[in-house]
C-alpha positions in Angstrom: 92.5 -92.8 123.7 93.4 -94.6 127.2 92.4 -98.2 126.4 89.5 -99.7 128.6 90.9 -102.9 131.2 88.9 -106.1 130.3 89.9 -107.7 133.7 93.3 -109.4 134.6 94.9 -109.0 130.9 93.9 -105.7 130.1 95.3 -106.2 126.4 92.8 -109.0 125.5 90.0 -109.2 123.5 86.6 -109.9 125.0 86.2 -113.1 122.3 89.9 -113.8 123.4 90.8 -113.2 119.6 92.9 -110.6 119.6 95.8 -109.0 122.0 94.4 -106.0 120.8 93.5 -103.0 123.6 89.8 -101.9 123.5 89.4 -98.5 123.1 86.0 -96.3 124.1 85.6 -95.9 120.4 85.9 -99.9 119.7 83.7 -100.3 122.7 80.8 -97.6 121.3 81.2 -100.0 118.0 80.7 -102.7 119.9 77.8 -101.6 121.4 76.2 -99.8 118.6 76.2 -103.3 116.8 74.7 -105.0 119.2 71.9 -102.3 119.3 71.4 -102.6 115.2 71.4 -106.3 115.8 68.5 -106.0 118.8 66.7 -103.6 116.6 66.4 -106.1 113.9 65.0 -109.0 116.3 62.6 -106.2 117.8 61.2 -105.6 114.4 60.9 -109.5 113.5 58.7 -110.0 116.9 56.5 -106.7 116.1 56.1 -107.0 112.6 53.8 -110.2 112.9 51.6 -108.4 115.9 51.3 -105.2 113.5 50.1 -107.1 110.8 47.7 -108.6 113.2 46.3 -105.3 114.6 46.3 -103.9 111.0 43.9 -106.8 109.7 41.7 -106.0 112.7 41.5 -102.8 112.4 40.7 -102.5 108.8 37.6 -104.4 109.2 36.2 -101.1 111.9 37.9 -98.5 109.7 35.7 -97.7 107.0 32.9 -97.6 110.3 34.4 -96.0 112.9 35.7 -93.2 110.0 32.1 -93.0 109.0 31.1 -92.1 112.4 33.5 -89.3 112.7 31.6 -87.5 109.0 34.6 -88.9 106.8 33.2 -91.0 104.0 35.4 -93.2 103.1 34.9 -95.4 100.0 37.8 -98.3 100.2 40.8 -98.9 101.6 44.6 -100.3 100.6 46.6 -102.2 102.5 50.7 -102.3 102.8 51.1 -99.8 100.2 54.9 -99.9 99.2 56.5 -96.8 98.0 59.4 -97.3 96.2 61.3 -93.8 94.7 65.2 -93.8 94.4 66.9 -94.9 97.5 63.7 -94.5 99.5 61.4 -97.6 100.2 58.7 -98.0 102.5 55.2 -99.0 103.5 52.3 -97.2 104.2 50.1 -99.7 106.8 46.6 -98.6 105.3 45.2 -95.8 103.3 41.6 -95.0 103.5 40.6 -93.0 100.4 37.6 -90.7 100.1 36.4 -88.7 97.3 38.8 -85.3 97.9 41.1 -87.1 100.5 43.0 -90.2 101.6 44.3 -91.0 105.4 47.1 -92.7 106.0 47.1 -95.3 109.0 50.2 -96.3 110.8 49.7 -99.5 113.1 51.9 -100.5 115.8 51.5 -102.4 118.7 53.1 -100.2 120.9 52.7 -96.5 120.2 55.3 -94.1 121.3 56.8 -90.7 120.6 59.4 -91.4 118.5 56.8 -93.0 116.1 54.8 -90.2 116.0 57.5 -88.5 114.9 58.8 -90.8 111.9 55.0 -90.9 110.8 54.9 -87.3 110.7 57.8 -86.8 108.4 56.3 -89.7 106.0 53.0 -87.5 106.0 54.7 -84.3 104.7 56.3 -86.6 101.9 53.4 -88.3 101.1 52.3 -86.1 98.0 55.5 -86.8 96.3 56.1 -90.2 97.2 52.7 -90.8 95.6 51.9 -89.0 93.0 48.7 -90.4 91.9 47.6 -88.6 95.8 48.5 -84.5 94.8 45.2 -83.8 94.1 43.6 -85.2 97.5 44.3 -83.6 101.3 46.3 -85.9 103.7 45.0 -86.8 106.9 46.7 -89.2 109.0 46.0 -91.4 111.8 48.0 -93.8 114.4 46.2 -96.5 115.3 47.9 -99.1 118.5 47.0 -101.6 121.4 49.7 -99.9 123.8 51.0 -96.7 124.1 54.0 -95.0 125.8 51.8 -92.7 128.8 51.0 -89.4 126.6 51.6 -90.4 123.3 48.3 -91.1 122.2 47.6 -87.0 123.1 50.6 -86.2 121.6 49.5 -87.7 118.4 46.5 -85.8 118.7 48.1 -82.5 119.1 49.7 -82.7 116.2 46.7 -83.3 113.9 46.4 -87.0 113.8 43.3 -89.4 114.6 43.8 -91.6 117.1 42.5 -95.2 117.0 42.9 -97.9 120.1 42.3 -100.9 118.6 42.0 -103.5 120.6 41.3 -107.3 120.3 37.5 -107.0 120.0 36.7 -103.2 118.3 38.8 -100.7 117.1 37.4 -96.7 118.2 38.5 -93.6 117.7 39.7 -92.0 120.4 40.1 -88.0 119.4 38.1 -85.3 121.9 34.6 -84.8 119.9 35.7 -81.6 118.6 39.1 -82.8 117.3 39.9 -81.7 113.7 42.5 -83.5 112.0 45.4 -81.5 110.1 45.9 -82.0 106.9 49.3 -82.4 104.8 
């Protein structure tokens, strides 16, 4: 690999440790680092808001579910799953008699959490097995979104739920039905 030029000594270090030549791989490290490390501070300024959005909502879920013929009798919140090497939350679970949906809150709703959800959904049976005799349904629930991913989300089968600072609503086309997992 050619080594990248860092200015008038071309050999040095950016931290001026090392005589050391960068390379495009030691730069990508670099980088990639800095994005893990950005990534974790994204997810210590979000985390509080979701939390917040997720208490809000929770108090219009068991309503505005109601209004859309879903009965629901209770809800859990922050349900940690813990099998193996896999750990994770579910944000809140709203159980019926025959069924359970799974909520995922975030503050800012875009594709690539549509996504992740998606895949957790499919697992969701046999990361909780107490579940394998109820349907899945799941729903997103946000304050933001990307542009489209609110109808993406609905396209693939999930409810849709703006909740903003004052009442949560779903947000589904009257005649959405929600696919089950």
């Amino acid at each position: 690999m050619k080594p990248v030029s860092m200015g008038k000594n071309p050999s040095a270090h950016p931290s001026g440790t090392s005589d050391e030549a960068l390379t495009s791989e030691k730069v990508w490290l670099m980088f990639h680092e800095t994005d893990k490390k950005i990534n974790k501070l994204e997810n210590l300024l979000t985390s509080p808001w979701e939390k917040l959005v997720e208490s809000l909502l929770e108090g219009d879920l068991i309503t505005i579910l109601k209004q859309r013929g879903v009965d629901v009798t209770g809800t859990l919140r922050r349900r940690s799953v813990h099998r193996g090497k896999i750990s994770f939350e579910f944000d809140i679970i709203a159980i019926t008699a025959n069924e359970i949906i799974i909520v995922e809150v975030k503050t800012t709703l875009r594709p690539v959490d549509i996504r992740d959800f998606l895949k957790k959904l499919k697992m969701a049976k046999i990361w909780m097995p107490e579940y394998s005799n109820k349907k899945i349904l799941g729903a997103v629930a946000f304050l933001t979104e990307d542009s489209g991913t609110s109808a993406l989300a609905e396209r693939k089968g999930l409810f849709v739920i703006r909740a903003p600072k004052d009442s949560a609503s779903i947000i589904n086309r009257d005649d959405f039905v929600p696919d089950c997992w």
